[in-house]
Biopython code that builds the backbone (N, CA, C, O; Angstrom):
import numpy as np
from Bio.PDB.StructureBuilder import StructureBuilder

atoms = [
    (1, "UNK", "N", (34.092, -17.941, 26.548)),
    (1, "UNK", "CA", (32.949, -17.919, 25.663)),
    (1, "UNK", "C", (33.449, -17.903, 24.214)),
    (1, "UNK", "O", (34.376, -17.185, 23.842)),
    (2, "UNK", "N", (32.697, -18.834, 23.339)),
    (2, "UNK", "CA", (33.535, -18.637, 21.874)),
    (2, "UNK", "C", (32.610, -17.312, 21.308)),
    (2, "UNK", "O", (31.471, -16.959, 21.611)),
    (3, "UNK", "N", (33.393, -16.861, 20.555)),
    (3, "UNK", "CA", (33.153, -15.679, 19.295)),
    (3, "UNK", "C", (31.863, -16.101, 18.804)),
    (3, "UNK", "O", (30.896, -15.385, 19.064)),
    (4, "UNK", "N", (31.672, -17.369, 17.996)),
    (4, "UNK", "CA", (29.937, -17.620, 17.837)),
    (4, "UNK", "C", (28.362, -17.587, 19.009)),
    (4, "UNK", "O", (27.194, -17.716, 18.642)),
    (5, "UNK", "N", (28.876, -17.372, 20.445)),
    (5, "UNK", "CA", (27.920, -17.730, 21.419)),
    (5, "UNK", "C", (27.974, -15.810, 21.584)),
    (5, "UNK", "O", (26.959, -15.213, 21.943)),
    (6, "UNK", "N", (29.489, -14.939, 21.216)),
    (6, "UNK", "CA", (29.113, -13.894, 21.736)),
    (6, "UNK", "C", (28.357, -12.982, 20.430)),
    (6, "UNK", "O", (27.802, -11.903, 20.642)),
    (7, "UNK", "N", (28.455, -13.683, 18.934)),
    (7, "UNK", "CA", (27.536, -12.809, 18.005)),
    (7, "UNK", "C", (26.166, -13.061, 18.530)),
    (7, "UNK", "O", (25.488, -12.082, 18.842)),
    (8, "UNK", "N", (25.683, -14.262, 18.664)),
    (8, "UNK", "CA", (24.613, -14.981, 19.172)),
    (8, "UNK", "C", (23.834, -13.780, 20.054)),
    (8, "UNK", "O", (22.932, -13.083, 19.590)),
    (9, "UNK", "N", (24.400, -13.672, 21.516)),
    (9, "UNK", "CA", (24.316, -12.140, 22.054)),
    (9, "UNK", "C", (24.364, -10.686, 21.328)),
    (9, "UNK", "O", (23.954, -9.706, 21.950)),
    (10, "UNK", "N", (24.854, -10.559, 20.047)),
    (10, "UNK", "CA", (25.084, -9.156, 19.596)),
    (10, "UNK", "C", (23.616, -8.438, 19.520)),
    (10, "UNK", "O", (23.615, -7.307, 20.005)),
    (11, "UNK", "N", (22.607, -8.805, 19.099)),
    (11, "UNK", "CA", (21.006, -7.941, 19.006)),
    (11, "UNK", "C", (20.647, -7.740, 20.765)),
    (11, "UNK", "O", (20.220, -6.631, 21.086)),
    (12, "UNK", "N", (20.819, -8.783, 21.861)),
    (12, "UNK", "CA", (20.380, -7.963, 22.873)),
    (12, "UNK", "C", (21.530, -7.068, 23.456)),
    (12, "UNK", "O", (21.086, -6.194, 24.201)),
    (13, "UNK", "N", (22.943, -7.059, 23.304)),
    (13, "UNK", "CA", (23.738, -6.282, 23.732)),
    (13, "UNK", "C", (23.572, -4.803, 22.720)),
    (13, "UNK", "O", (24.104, -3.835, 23.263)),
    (14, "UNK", "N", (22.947, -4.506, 21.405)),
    (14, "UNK", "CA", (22.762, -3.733, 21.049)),
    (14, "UNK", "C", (21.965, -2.491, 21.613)),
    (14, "UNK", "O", (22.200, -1.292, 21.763)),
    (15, "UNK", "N", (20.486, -3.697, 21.950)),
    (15, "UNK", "CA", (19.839, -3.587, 22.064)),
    (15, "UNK", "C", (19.915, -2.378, 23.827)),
    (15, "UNK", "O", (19.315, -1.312, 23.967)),
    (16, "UNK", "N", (20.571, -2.868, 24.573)),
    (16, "UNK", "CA", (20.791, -2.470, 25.691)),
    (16, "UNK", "C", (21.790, -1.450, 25.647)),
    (16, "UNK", "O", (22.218, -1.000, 26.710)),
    (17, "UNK", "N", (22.288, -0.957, 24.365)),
    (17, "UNK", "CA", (23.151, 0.259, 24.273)),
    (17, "UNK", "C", (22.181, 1.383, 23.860)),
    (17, "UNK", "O", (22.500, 2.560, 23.687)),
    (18, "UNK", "N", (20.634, 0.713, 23.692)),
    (18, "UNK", "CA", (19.909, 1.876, 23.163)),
    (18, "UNK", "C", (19.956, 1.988, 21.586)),
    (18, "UNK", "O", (19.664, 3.015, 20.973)),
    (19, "UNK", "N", (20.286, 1.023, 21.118)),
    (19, "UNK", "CA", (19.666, 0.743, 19.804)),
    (19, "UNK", "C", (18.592, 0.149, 19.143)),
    (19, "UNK", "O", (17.940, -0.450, 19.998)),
    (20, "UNK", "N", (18.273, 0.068, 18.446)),
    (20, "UNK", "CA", (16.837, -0.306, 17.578)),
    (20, "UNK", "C", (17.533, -1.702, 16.877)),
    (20, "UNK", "O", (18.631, -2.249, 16.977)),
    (21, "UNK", "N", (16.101, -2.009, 16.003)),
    (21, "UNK", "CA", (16.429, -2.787, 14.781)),
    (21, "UNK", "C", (14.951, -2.666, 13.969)),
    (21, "UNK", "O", (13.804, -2.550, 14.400)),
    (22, "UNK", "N", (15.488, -2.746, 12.617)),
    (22, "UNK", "CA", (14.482, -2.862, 11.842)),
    (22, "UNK", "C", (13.984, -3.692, 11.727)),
    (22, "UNK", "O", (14.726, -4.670, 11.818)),
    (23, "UNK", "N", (12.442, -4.048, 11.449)),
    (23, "UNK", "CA", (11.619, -3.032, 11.123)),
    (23, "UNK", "C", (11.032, -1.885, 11.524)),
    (23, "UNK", "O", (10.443, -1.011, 10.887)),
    (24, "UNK", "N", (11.391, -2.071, 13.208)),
    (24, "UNK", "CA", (10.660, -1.422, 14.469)),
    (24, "UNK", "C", (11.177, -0.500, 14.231)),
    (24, "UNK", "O", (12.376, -0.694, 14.027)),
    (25, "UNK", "N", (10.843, 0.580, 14.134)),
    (25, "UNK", "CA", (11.825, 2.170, 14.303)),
    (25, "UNK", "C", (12.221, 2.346, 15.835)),
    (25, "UNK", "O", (13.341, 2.655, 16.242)),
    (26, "UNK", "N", (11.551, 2.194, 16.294)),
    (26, "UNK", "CA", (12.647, 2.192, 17.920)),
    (26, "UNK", "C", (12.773, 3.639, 18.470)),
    (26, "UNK", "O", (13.659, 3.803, 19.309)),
    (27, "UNK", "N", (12.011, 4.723, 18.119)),
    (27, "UNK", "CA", (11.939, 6.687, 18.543)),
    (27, "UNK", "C", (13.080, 6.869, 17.456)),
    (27, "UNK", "O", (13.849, 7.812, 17.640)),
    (28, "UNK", "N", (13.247, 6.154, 16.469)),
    (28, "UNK", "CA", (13.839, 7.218, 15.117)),
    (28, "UNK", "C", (12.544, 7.578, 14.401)),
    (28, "UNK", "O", (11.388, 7.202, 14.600)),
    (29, "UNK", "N", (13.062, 8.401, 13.526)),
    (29, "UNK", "CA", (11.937, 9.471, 12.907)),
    (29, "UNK", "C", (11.963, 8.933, 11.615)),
    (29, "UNK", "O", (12.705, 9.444, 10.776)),
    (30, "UNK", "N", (11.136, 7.809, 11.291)),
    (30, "UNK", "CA", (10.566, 7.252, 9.687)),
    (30, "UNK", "C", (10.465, 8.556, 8.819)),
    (30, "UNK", "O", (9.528, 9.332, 9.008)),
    (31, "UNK", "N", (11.485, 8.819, 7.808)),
    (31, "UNK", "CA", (11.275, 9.431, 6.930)),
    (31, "UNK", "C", (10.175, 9.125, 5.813)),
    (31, "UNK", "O", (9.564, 10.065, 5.306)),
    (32, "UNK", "N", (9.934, 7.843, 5.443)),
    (32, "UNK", "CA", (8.908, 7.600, 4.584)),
    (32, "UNK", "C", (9.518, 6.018, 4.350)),
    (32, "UNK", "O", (10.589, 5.519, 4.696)),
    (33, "UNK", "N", (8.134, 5.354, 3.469)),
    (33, "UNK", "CA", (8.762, 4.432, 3.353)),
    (33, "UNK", "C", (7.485, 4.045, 1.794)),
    (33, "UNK", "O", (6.420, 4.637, 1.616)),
    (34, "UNK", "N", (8.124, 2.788, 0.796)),
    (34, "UNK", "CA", (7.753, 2.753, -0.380)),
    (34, "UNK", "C", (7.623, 1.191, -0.678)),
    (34, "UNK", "O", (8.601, 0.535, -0.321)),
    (35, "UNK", "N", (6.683, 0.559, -1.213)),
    (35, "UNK", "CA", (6.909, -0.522, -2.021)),
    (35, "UNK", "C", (8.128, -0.762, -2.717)),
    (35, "UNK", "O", (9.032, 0.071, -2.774)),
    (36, "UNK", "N", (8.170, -1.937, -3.270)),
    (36, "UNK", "CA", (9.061, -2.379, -3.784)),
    (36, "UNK", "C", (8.894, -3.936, -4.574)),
    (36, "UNK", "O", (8.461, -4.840, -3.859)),
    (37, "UNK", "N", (9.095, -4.138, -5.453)),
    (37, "UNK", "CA", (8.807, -5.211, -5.977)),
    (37, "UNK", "C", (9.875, -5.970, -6.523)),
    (37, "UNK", "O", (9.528, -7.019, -7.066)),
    (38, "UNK", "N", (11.083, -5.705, -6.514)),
    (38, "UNK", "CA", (12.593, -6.427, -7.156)),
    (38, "UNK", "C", (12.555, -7.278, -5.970)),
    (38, "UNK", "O", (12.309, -7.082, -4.780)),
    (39, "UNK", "N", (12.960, -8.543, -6.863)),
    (39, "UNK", "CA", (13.462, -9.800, -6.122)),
    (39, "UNK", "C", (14.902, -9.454, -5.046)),
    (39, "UNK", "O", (15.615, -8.451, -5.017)),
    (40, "UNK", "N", (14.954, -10.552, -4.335)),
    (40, "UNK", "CA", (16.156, -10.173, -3.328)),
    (40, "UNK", "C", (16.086, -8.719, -2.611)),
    (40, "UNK", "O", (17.092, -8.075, -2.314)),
    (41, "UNK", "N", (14.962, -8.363, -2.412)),
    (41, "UNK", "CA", (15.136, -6.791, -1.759)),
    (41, "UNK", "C", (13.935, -7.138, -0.788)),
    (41, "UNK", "O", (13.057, -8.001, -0.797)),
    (42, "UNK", "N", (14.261, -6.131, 0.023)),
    (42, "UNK", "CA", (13.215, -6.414, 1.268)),
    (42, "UNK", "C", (12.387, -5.780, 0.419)),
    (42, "UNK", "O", (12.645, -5.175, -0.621)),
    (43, "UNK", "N", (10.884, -6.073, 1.224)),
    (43, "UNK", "CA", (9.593, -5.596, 0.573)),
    (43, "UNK", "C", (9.237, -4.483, 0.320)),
    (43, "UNK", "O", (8.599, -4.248, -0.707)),
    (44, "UNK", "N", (9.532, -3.640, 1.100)),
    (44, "UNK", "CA", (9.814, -1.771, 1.846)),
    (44, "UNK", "C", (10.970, -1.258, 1.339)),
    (44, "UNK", "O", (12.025, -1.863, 1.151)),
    (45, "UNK", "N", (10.700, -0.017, 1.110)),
    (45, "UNK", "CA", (12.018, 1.191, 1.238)),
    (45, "UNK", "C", (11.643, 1.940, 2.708)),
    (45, "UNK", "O", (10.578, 2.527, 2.900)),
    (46, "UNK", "N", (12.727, 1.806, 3.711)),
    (46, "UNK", "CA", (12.016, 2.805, 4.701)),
    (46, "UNK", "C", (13.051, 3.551, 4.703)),
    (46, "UNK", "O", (14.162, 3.021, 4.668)),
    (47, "UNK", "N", (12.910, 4.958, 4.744)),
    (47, "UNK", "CA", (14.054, 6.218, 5.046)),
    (47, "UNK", "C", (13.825, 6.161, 6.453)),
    (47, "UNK", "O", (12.691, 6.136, 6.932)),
    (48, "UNK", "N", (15.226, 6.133, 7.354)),
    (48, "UNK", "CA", (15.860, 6.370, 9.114)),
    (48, "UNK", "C", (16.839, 7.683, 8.764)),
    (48, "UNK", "O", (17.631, 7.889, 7.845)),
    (49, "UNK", "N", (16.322, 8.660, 10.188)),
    (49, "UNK", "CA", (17.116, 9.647, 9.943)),
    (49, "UNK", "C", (17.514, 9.440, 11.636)),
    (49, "UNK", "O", (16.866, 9.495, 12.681)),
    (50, "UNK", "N", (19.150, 9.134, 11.226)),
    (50, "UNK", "CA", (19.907, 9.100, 12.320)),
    (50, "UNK", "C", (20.866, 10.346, 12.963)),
    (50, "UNK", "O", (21.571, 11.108, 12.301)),
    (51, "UNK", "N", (20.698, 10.341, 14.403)),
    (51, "UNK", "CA", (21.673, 11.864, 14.557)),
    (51, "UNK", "C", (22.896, 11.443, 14.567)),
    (51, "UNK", "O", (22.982, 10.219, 14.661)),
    (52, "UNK", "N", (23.906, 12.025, 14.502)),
    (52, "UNK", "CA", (25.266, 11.685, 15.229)),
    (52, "UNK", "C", (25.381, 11.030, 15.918)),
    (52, "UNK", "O", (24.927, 11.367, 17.011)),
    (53, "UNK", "N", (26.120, 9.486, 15.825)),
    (53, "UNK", "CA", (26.823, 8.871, 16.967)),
    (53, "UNK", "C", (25.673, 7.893, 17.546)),
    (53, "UNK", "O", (25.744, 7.108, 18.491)),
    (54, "UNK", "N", (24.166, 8.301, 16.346)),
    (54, "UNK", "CA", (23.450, 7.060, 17.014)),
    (54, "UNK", "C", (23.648, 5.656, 16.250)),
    (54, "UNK", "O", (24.111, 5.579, 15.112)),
    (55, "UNK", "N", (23.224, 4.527, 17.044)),
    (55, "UNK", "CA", (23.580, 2.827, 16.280)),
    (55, "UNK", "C", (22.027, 2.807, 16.084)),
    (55, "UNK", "O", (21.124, 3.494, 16.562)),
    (56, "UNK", "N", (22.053, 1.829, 15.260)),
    (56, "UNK", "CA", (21.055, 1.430, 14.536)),
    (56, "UNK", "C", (21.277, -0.275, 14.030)),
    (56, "UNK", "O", (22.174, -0.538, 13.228)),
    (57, "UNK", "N", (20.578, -1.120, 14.458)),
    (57, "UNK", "CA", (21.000, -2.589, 13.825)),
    (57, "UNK", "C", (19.733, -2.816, 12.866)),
    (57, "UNK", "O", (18.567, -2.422, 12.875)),
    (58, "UNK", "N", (20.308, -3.421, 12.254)),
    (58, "UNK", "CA", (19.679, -4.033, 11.117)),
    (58, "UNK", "C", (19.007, -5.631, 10.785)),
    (58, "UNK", "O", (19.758, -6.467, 10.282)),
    (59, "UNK", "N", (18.055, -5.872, 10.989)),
    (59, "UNK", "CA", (17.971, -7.714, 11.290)),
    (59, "UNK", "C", (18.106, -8.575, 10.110)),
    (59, "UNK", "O", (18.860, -8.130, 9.245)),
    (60, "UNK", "N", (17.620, -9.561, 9.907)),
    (60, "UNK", "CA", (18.089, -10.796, 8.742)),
    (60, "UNK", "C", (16.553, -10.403, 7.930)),
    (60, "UNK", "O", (16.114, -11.042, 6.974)),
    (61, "UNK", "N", (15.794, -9.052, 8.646)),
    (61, "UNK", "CA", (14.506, -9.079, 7.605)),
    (61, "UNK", "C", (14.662, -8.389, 5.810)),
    (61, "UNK", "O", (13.876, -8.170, 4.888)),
    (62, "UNK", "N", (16.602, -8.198, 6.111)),
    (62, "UNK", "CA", (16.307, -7.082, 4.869)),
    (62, "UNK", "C", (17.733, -7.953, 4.256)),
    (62, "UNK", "O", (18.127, -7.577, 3.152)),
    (63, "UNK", "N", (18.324, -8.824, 4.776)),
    (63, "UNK", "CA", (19.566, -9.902, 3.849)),
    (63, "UNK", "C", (18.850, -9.491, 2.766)),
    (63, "UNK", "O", (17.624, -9.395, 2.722)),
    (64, "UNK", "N", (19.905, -9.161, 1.572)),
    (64, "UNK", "CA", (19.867, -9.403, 0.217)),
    (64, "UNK", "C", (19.238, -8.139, -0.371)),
    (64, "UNK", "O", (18.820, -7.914, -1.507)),
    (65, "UNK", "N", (19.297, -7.288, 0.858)),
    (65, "UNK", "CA", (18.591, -5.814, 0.202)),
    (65, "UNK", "C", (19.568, -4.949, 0.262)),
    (65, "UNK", "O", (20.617, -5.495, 0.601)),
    (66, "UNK", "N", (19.672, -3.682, 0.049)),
    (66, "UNK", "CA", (20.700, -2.609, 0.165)),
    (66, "UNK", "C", (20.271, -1.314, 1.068)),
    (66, "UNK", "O", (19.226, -0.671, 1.173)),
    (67, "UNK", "N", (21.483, -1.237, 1.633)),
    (67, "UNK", "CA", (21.475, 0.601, 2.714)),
    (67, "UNK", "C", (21.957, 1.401, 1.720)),
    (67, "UNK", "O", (22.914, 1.231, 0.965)),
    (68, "UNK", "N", (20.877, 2.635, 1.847)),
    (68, "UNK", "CA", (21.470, 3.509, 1.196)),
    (68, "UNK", "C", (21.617, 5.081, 1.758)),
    (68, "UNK", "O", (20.855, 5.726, 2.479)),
    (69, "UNK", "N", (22.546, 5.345, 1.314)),
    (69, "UNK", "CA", (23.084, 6.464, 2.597)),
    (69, "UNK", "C", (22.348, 7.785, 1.438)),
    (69, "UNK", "O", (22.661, 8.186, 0.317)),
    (70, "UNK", "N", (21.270, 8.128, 2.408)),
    (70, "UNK", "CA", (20.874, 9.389, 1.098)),
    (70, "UNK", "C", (21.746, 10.963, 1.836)),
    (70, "UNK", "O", (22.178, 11.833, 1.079)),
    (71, "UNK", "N", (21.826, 11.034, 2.829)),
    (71, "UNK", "CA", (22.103, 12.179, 3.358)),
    (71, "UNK", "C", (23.678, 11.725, 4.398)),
    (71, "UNK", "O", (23.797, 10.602, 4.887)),
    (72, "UNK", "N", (24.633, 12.710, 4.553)),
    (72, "UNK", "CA", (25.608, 12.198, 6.223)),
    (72, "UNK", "C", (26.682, 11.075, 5.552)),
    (72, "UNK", "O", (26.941, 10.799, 4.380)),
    (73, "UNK", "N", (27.263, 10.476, 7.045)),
    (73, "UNK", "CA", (28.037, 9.386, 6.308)),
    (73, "UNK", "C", (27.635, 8.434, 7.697)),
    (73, "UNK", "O", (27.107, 8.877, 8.717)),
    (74, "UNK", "N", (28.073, 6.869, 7.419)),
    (74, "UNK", "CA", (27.806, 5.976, 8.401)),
    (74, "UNK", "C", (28.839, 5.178, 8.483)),
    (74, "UNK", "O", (29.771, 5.483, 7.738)),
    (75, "UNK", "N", (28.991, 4.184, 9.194)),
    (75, "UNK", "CA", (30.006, 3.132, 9.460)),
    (75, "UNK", "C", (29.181, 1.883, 9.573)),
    (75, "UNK", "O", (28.138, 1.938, 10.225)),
    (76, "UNK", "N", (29.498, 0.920, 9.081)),
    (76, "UNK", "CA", (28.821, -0.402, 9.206)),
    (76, "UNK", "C", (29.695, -1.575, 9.731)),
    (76, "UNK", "O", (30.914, -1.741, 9.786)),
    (77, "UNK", "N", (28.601, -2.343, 10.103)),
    (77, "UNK", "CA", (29.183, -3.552, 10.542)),
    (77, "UNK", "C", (28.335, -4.860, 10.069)),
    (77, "UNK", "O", (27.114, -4.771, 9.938)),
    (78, "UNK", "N", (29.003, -6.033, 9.827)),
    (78, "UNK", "CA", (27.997, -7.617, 10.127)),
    (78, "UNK", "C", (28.354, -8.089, 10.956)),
    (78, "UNK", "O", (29.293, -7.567, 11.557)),
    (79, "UNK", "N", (27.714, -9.486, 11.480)),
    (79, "UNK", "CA", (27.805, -10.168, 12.122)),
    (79, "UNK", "C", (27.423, -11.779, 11.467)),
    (79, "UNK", "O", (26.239, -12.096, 11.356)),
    (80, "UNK", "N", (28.300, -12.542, 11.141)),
    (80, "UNK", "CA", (29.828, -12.193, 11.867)),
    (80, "UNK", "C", (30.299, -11.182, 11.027)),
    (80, "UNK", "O", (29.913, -10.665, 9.979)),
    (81, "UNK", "N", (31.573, -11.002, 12.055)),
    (81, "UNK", "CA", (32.103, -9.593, 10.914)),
    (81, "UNK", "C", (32.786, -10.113, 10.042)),
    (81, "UNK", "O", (33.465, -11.127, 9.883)),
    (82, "UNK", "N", (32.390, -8.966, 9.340)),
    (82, "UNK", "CA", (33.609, -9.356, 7.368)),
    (82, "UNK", "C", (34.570, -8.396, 7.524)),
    (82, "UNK", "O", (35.691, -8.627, 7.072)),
    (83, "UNK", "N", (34.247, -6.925, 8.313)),
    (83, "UNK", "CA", (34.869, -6.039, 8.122)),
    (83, "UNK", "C", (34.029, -4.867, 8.789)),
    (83, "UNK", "O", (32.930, -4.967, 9.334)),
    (84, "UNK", "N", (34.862, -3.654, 8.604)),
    (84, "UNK", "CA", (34.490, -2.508, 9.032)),
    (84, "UNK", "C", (34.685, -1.690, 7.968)),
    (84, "UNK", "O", (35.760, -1.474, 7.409)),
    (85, "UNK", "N", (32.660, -0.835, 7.462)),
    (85, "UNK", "CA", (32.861, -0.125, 5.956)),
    (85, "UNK", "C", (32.403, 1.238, 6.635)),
    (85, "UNK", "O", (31.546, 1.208, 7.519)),
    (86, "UNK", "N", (33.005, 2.493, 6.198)),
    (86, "UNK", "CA", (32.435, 3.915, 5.971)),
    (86, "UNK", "C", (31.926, 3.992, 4.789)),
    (86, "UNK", "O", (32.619, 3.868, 3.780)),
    (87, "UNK", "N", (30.223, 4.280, 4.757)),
    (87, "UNK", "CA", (29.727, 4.461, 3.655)),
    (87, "UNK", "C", (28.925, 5.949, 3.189)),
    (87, "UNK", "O", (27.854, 6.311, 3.675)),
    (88, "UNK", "N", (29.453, 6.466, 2.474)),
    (88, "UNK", "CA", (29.314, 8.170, 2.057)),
    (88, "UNK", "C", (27.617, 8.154, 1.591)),
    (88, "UNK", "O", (26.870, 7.206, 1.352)),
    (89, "UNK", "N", (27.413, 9.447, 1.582)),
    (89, "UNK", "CA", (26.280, 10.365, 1.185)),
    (89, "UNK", "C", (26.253, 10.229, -0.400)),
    (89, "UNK", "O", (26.859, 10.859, -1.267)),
    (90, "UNK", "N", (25.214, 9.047, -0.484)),
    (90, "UNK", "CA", (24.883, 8.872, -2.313)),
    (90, "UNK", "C", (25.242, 7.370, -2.344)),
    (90, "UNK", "O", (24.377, 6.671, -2.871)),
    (91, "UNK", "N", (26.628, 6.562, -1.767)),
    (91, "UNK", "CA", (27.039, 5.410, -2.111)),
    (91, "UNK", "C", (26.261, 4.486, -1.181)),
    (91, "UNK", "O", (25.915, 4.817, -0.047)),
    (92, "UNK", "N", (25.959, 3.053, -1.858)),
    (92, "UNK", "CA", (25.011, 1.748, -1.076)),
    (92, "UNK", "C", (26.042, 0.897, -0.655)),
    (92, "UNK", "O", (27.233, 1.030, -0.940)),
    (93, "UNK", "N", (25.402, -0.224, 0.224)),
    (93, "UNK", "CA", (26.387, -0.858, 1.004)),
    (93, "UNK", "C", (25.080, -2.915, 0.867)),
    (93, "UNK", "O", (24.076, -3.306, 1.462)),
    (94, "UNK", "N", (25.709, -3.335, 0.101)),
    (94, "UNK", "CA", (25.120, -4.994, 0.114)),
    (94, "UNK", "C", (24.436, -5.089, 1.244)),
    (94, "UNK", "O", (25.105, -4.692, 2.197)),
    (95, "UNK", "N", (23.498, -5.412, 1.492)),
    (95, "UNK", "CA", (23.434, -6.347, 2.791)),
    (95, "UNK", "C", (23.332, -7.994, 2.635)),
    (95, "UNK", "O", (22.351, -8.732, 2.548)),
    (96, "UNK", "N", (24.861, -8.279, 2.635)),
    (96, "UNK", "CA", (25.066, -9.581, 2.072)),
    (96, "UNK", "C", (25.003, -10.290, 3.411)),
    (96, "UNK", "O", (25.191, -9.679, 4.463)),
    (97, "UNK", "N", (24.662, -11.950, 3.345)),
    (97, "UNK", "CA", (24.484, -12.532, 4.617)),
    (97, "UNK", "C", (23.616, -12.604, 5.326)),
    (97, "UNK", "O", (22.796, -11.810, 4.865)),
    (98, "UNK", "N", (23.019, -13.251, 6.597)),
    (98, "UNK", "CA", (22.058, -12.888, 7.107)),
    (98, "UNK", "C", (21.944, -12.247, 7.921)),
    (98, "UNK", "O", (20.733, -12.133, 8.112)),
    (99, "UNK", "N", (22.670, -11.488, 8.853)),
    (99, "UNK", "CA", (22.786, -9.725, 9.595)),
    (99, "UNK", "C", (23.226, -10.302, 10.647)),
    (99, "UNK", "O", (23.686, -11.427, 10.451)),
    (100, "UNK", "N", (23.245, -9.843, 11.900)),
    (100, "UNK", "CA", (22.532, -8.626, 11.587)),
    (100, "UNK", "C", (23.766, -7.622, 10.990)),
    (100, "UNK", "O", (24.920, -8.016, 10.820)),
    (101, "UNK", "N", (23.230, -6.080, 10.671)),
    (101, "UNK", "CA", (24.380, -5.866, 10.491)),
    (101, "UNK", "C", (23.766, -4.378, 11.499)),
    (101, "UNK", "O", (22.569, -4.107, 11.590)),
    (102, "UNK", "N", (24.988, -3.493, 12.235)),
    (102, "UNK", "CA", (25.253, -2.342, 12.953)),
    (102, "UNK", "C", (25.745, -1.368, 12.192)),
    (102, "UNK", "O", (26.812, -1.450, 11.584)),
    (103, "UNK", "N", (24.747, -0.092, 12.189)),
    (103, "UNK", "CA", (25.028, 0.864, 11.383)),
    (103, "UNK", "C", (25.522, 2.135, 12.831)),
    (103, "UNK", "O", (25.340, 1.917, 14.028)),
    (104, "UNK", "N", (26.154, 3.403, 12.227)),
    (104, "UNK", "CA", (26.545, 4.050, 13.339)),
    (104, "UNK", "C", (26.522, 5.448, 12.716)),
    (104, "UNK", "O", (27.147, 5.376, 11.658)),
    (105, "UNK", "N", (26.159, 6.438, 12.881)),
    (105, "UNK", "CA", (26.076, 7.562, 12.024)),
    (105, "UNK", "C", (27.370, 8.428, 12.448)),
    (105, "UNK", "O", (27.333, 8.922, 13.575)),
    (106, "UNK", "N", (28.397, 8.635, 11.730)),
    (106, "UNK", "CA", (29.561, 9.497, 11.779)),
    (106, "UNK", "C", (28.671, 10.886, 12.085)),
    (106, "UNK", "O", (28.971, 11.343, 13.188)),
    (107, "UNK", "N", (27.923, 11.461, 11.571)),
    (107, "UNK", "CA", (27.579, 12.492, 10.936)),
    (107, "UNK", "C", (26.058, 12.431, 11.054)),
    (107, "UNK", "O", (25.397, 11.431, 10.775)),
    (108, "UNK", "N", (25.465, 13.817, 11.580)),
    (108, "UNK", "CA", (23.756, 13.339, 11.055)),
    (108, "UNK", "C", (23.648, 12.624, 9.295)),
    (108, "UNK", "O", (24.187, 13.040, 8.270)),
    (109, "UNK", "N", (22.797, 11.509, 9.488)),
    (109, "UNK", "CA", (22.208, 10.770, 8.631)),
    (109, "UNK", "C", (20.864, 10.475, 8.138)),
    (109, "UNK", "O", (19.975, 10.336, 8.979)),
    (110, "UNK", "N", (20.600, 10.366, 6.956)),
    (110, "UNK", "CA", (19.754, 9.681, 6.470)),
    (110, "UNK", "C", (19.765, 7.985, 5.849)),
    (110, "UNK", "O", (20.682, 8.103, 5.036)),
    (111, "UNK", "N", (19.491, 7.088, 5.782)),
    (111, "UNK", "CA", (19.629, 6.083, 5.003)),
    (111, "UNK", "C", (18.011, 5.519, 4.675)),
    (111, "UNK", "O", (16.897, 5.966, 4.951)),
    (112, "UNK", "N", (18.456, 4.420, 4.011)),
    (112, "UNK", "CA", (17.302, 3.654, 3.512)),
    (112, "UNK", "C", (17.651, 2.397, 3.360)),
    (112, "UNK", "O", (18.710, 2.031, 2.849)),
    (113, "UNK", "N", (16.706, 1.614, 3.833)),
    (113, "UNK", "CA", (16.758, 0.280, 3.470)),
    (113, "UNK", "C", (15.539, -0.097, 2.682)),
    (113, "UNK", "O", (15.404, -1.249, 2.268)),
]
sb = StructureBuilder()
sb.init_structure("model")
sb.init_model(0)
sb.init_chain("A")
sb.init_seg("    ")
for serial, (resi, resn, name, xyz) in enumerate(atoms, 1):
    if name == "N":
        sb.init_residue(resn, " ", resi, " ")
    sb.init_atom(name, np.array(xyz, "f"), 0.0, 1.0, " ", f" {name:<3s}", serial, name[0])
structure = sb.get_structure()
């Protein structure tokens, strides 16, 4: 199987680990969520409060917007991958590309997209 047919698969193999994707909260607990009117940003601010060790994917609805880690720390991923980022409590992370991208909470978390 090539590497492009198995990203292709990455949202239902997520999906079947018991992860979500946004917009759907998926039994995470919507902290709140806000308008927004800046170009290149998704339409919404929604706060996800993730426990430890849970995944969370992210879809192509928020390309060109930013995660922001308000609380905890996380680990990210894209697809395809660019890399593997740990992103701290206070610091944002691009969501460059069109996703999806896999978030993973080191630590209980908060973020926002």
């Amino acid at each position: 199987m090539r590497t492009t047919d198995r990203l292709l698969q990455l949202p239902r193999l997520i999906e079947q680990m018991g992860a979500f994707f946004a917009p759907g909260i998926g039994g995470q607990e919507a902290v709140g969520a806000t308008g927004s009117s800046r170009r290149n940003r998704a339409p919404r601010l929604m706060e996800i409060r993730l426990d430890r060790g849970r995944v969370w994917a992210i879809d192509e609805t928020f390309a060109g917007g930013e995660l922001r880690v308000i609380e905890g720390v996380v680990w990210v991923t894209d697809s395809p991958a660019t890399g593997d980022y740990v992103v701290n409590e206070g610091e944002v992370f691009a969501l460059v590309g069109s996703g999806p991208w896999v978030v993973q909470a080191l630590e209980d978390a908060v973020v926002g997209v």
